[in-house]
N, C-alpha and C positions, 0 to 999 in steps of 0.2 A: 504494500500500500504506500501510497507519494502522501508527501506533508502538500498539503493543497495552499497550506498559508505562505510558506519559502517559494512556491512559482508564481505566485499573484505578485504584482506590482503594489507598490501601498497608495493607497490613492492620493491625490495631493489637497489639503483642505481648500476649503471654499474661498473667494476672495480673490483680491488683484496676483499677479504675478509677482514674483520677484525683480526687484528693478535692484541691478548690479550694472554701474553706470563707470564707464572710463573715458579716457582720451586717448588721444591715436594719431601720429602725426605724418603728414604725408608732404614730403618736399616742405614747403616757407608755410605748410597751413597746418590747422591741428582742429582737430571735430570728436564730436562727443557720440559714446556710440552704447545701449544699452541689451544686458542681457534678453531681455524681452523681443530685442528688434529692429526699436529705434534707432535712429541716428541724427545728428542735429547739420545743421551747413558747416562747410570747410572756412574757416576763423584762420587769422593773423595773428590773434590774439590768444595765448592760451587759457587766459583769463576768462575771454570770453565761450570759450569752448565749456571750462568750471561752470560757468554761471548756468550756461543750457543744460547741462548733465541735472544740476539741482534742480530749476527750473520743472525737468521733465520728470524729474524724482518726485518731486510735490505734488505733479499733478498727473501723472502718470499715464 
């Protein structure tokens, strides 16, 4: 007989996604880009790249 509990997947609770957000820099620009998906515009600023990652974190 199989443990039917160790092949099942656990399911994941209810609710938003996980938002695990970084930066990324490509050539003179840097964008922000999250586990979920997202990704924000290619920035000059790394600063501004931060801001959008939070930004997208708050509001998901």
């Amino acid at each position: 007989m199989h443990d039917r509990a160790a092949q099942e997947p656990t399911p994941r609770p209810p609710g938003p996604p996980d938002h695990r957000t970084t930066t990324t820099e490509r050539g003179s620009f840097c964008l922000a880009r999250c586990s979920c998906g997202w990704h924000g515009p290619a920035r000059r600023a790394r600063s501004q790249a931060r801001t959008d990652a939070e930004q997208h974190h708050r509001t998901g």
